[in-house]
BAZABA-643410 format. One record per residue (C-alpha): x negated, y negated, z negated. Coordinates in Angstrom, 1 decimal, m for minus. Example, Ala and Ser with C-alpha at 12.3 -4.5 7.8 and 13.67 -1.06 7.14 Angstrom:
BEGIN
+--------+--------+--------+
|     xx |     yy |     zz |
+--------+--------+--------+
|  m12.3 |    4.5 |   m7.8 |
|  m13.7 |    1.1 |   m7.1 |
+--------+--------+--------+
//
This chain:
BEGIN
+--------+--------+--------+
|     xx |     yy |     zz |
+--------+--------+--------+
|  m89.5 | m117.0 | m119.0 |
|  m91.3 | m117.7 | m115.8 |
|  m90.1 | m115.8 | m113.0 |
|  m92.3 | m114.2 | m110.5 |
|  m92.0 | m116.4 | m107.5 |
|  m93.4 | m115.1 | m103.7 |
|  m92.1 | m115.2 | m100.4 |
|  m91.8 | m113.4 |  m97.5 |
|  m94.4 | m114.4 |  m95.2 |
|  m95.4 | m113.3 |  m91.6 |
|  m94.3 | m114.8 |  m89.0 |
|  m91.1 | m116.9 |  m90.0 |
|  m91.5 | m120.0 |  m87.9 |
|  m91.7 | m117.5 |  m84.9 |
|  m88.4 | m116.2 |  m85.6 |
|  m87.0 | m119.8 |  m86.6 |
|  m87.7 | m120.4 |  m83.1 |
|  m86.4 | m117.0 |  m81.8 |
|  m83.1 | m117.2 |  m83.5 |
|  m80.7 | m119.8 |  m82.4 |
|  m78.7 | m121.7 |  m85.3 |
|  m75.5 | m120.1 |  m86.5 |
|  m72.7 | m122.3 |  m85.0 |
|  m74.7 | m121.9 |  m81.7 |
|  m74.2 | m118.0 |  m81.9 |
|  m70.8 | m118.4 |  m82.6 |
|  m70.0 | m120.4 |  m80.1 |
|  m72.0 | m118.2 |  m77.1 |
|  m71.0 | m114.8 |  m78.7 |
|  m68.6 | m113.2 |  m76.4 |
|  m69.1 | m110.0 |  m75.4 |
|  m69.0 | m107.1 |  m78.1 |
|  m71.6 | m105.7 |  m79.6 |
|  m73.1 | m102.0 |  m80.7 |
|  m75.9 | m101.6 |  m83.5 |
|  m76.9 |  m97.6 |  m84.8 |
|  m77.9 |  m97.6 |  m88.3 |
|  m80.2 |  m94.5 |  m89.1 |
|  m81.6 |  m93.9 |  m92.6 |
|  m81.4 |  m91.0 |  m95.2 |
|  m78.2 |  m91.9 |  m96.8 |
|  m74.7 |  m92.9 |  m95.0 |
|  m74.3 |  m96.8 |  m95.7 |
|  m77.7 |  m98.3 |  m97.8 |
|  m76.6 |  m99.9 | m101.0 |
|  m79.3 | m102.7 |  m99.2 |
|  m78.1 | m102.9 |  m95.9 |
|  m74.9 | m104.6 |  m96.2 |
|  m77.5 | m108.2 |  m96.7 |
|  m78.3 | m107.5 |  m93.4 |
|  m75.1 | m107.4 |  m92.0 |
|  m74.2 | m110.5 |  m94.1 |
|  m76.8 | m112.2 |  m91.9 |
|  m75.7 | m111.0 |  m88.9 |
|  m72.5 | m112.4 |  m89.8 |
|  m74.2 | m115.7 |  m90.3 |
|  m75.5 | m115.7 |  m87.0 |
|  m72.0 | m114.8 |  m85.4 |
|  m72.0 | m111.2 |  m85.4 |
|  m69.2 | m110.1 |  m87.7 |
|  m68.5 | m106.1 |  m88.3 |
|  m64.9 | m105.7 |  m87.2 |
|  m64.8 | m108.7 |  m85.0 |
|  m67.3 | m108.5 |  m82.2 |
|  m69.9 | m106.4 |  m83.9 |
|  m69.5 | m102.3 |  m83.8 |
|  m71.7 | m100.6 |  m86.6 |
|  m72.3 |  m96.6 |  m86.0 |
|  m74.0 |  m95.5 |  m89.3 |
|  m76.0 |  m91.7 |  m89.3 |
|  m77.2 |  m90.3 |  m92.1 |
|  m79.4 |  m87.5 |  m92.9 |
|  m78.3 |  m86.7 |  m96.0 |
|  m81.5 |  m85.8 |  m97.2 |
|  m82.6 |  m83.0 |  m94.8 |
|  m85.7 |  m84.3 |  m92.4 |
|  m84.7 |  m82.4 |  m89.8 |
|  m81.2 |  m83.8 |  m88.8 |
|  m83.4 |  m87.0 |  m87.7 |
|  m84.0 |  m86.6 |  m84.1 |
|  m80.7 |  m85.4 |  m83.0 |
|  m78.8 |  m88.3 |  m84.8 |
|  m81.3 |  m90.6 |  m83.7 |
|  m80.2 |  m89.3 |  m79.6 |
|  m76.7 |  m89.4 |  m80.7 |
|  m77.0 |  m93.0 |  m81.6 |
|  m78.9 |  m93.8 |  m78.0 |
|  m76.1 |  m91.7 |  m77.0 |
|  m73.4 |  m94.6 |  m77.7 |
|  m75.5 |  m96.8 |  m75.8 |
|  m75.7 |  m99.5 |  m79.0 |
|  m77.4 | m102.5 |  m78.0 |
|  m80.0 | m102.2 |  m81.1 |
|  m80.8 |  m99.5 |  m83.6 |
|  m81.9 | m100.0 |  m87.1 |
|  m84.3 |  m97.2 |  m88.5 |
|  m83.5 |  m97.6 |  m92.1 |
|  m86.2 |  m96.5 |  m94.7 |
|  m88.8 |  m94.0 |  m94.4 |
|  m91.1 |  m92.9 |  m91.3 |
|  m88.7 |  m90.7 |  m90.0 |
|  m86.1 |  m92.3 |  m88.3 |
|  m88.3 |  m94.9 |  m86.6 |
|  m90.5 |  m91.8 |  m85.3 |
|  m87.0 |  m90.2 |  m84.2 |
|  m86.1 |  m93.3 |  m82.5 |
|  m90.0 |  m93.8 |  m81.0 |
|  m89.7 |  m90.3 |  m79.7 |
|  m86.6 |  m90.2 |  m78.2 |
|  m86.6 |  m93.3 |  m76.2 |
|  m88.8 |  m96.8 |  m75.1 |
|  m85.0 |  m98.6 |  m74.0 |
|  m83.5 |  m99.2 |  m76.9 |
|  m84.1 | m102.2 |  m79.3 |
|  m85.7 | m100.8 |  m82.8 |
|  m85.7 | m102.8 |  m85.9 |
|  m87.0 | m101.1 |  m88.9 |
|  m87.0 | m101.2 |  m92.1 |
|  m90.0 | m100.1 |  m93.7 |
|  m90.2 |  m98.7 |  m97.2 |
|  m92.1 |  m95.7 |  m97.3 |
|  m94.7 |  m96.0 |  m94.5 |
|  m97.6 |  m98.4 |  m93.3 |
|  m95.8 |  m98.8 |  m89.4 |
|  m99.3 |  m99.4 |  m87.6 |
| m100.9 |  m96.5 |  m89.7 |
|  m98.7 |  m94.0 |  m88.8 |
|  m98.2 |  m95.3 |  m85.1 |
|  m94.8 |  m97.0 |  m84.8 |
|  m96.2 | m100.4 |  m83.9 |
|  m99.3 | m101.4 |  m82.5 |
| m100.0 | m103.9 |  m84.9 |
|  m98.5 | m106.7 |  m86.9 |
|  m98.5 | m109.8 |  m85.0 |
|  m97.3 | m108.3 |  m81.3 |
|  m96.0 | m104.9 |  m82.2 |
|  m95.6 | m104.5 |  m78.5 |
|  m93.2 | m101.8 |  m76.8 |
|  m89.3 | m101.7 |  m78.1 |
|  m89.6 | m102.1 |  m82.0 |
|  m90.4 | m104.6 |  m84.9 |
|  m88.3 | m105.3 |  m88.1 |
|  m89.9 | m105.8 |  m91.5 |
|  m92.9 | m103.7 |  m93.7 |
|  m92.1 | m103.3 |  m97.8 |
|  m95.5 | m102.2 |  m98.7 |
|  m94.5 |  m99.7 | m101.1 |
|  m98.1 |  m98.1 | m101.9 |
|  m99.4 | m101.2 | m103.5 |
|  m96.2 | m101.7 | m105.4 |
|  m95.9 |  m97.7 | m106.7 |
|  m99.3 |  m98.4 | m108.2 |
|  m98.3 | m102.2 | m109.5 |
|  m95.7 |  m99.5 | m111.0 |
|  m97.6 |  m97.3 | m113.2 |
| m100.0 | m100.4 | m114.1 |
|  m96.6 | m102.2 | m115.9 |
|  m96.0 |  m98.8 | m117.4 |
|  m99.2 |  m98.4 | m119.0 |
|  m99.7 | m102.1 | m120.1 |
|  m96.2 | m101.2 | m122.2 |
|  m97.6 |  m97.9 | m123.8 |
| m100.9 |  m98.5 | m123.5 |
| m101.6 |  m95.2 | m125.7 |
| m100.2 |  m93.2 | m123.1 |
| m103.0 |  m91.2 | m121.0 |
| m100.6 |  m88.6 | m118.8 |
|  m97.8 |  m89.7 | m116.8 |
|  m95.6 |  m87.1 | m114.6 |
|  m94.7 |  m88.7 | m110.9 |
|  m91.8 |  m87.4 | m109.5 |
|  m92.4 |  m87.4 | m105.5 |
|  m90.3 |  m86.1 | m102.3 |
|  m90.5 |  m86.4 |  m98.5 |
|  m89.0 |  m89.4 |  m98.5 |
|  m92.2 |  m91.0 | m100.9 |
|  m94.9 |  m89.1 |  m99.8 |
|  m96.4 |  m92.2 |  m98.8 |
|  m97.7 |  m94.1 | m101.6 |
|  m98.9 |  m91.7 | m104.0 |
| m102.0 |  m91.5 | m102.7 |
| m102.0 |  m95.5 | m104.2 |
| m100.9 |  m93.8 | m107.4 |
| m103.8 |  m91.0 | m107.6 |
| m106.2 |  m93.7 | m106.8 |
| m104.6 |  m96.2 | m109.5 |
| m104.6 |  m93.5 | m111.8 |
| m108.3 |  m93.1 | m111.2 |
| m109.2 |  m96.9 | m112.0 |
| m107.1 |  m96.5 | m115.3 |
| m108.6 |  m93.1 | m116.4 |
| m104.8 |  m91.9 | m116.7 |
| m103.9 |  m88.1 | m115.7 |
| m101.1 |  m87.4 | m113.7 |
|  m99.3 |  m84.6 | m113.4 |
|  m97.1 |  m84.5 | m109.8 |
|  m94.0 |  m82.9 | m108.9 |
|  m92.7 |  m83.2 | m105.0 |
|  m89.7 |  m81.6 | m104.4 |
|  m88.2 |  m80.2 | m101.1 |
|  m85.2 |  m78.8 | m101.3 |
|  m81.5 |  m80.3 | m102.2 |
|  m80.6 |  m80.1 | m105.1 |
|  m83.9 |  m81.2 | m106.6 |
|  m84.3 |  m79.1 | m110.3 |
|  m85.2 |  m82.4 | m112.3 |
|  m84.6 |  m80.4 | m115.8 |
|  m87.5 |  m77.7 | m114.7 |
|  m89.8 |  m80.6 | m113.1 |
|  m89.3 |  m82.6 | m116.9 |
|  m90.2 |  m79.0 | m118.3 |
|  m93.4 |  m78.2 | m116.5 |
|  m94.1 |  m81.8 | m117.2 |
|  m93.3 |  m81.8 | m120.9 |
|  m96.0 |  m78.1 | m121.0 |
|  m98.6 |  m80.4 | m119.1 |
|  m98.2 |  m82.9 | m122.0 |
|  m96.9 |  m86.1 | m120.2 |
|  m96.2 |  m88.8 | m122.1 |
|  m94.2 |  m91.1 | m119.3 |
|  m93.2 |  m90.6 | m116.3 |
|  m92.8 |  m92.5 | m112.7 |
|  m90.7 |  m92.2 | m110.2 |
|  m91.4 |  m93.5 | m106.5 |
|  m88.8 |  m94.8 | m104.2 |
|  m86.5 |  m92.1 | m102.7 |
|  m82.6 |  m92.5 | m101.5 |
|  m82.4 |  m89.0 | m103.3 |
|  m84.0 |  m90.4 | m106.3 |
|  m81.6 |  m93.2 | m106.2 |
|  m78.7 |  m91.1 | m106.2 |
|  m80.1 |  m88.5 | m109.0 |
|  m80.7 |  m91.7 | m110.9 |
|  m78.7 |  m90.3 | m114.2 |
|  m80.0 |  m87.3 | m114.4 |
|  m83.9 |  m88.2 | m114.3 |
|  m82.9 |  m91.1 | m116.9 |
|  m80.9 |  m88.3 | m118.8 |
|  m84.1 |  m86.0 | m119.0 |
|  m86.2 |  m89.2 | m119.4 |
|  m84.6 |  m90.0 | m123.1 |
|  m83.9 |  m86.4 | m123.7 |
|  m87.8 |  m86.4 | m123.9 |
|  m88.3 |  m90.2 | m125.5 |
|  m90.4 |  m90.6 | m122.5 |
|  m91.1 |  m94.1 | m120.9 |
|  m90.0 |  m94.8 | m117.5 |
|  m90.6 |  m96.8 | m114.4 |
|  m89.2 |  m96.6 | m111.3 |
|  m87.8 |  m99.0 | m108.4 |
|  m85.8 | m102.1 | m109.4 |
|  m82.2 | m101.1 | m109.2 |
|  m83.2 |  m97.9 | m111.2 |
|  m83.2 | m100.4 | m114.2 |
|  m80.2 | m100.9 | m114.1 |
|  m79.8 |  m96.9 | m114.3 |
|  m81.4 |  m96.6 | m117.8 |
|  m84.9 |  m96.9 | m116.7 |
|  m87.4 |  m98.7 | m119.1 |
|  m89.3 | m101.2 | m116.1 |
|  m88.0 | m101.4 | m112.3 |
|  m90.7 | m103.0 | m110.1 |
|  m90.1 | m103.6 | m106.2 |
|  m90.3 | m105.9 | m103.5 |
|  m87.0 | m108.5 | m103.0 |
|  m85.3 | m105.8 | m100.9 |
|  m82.1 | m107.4 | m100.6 |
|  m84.2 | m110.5 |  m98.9 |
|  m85.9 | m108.1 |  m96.2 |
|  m82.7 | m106.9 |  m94.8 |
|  m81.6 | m110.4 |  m94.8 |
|  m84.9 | m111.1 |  m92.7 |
|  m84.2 | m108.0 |  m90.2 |
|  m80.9 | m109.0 |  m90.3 |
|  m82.5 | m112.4 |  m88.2 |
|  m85.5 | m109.9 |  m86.4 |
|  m82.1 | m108.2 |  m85.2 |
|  m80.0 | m111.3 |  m83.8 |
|  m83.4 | m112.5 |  m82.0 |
|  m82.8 | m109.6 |  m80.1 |
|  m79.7 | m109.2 |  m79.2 |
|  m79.9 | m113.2 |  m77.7 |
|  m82.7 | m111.8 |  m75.5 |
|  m86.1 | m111.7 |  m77.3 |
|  m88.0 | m108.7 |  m76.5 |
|  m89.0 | m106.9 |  m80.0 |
|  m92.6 | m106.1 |  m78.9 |
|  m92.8 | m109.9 |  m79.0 |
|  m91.6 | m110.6 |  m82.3 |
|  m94.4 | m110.2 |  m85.3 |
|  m93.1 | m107.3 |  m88.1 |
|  m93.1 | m109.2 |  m90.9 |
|  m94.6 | m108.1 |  m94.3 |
|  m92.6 | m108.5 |  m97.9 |
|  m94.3 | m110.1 | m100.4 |
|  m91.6 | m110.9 | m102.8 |
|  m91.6 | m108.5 | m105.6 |
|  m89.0 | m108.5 | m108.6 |
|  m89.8 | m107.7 | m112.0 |
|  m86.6 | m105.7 | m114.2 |
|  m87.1 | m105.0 | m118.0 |
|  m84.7 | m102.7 | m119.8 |
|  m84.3 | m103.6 | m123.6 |
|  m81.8 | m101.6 | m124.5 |
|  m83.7 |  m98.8 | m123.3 |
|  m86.8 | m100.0 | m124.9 |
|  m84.8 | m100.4 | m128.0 |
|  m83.5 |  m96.8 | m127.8 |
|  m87.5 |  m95.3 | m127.5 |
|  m88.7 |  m97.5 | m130.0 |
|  m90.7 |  m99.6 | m128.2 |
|  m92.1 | m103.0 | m128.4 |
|  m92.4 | m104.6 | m124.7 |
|  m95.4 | m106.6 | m124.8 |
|  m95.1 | m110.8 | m124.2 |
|  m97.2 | m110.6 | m121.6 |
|  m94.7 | m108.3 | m119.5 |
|  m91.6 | m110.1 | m120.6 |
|  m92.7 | m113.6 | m119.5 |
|  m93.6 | m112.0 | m116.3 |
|  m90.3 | m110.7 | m115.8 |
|  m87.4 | m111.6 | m113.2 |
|  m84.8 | m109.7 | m114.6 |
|  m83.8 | m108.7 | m118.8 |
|  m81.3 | m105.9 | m119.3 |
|  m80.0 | m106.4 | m122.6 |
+--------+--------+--------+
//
């Protein structure tokens, strides 16, 4: 098996020269410091690799590092007023964990503090967080998962493994509004129907989405990247096999039941705004520092689930594949 080997590129020799060696951190650490964490769920199953760098670098949670976590639990709205709660507790640096929202919650609500994000569900020069790329300029940089081209990478796996397949359902929210507009256009270049389903409101009704899907005729289905998503996980794999339908979805959904999981190395971008974050708080200026871009994507096949479906995974997926769930 030959495992799909990128890196994450943008500007790392920048931030090599930003962010001072470990045992140097350690050593000049001395006063305490505050970091917000804002995102859509209370403590991200991914963010604890950034904190494991942080440690690295001589910021240790419990020690001389303070970690506020605020969560939206789902609802949109709660953003801005958590985001001036954080900025509130005067933290030193605020992550903005996920989709657009919390980084525009933190963008409207102050130019002072320190903003490293964490990109998953939004283009950040597109919708106006960052200037651009290389000097993102003002009080926020961090790292961009560029979920659009991987949502449509997605459905492309999907249909390579039931190639007979012609109408797929895509389960949406407001937390992955972002790349299907990728998937219509993917859908397009592979003559495939889709048949969308964006919910709103929490508790999302996965059995009557799976319904109006199974009228419509689907045949498979794909699910974009959404905390809620993650957290429904059984359920929409429940429904999925109830239906003998093929599924993809993000990589630690895989390990849920689904048939393929395809995303970017998330676990290595937090590591790298885990650096982006210690830059910072030794006195780079984020509108300095380049927001660097994932390009590391993981690969998870699911034979047991394939097994279960009847399905044969073609060769050309499996040898292409990081991870085999057996």
């Amino acid at each position: 098996m030959n495992p799909i080997r990128r890196r994450l590129v943008g500007s790392t020799l920048a931030l090599l020269t930003l962010a001072p060696s470990a045992p140097r951190i350690a050593s000049a650490q001395a006063r305490q410091v505050r970091i917000g964490v804002l995102g859509p769920r209370q403590r991200s199953v991914l963010f604890p690799a950034a904190l494991k760098r942080l440690g690295e670098l001589g910021y240790v949670e419990g020690t001389n590092l303070i970690v506020e976590y605020r969560s939206a639990d789902g609802v949109v709205e709660r953003f801005p007023s958590l985001a001036r709660e954080l900025i509130g507790l005067k933290c030193d640096l605020v992550f903005a964990v996920g989709a657009e929202h919390p980084a525009r919650a933190f963008l409207d609500a102050t130019a002072a503090v320190p903003v490293v994000i964490l990109a998953n569900d939004y283009e950040p020069v597109a919708a106006g967080i960052v200037a651009n790329f290389r000097r993102p300029g003002g009080n926020i940089t961090g790292v961009y998962v560029p979920e659009p081209a991987i949502a449509a990478k997605r459905l492309e796996l999907l249909r390579d493994i039931v190639p007979k397949a012609k109408r797929f359902l895509v389960l949406t929210d407001r937390f992955s509004e972002f790349p299907l507009e990728s998937v219509r256009k993917a859908a397009d270049q592979m003559r495939l129907e889709i048949v969308v389903e964006t919910f709103a409101t929490v508790p999302y009704d996965f059995r009557s989405a799976f319904a109006r899907g199974r009228a419509a005729g689907i045949e498979a289905v794909t699910v974009l990247q959404s905390p809620v998503f993650f957290d429904d996980r059984k359920k929409i794999v429940e429904l999925a096999m109830e239906q003998r339908l093929a599924s993809s979805s993000f990589g630690q959904m895989a390990d849920a039941g689904f048939l393929l999981g395809y995303s970017a190395n998330t676990e290595k971008a937090f590591a790298r705004a885990g650096d982006i974050a210690a830059s910072i708080l030794k006195g780079a200026k984020p509108g300095d520092i380049p927001v660097e871009q994932s390009t590391e994507f993981v690969l998870t096949v699911n034979l047991k689930t394939a097994k279960a479906l009847g399905i044969s995974v073609p060769g050309s997926i499996m040898l292409r594949a990081d991870r085999v769930i057996e």
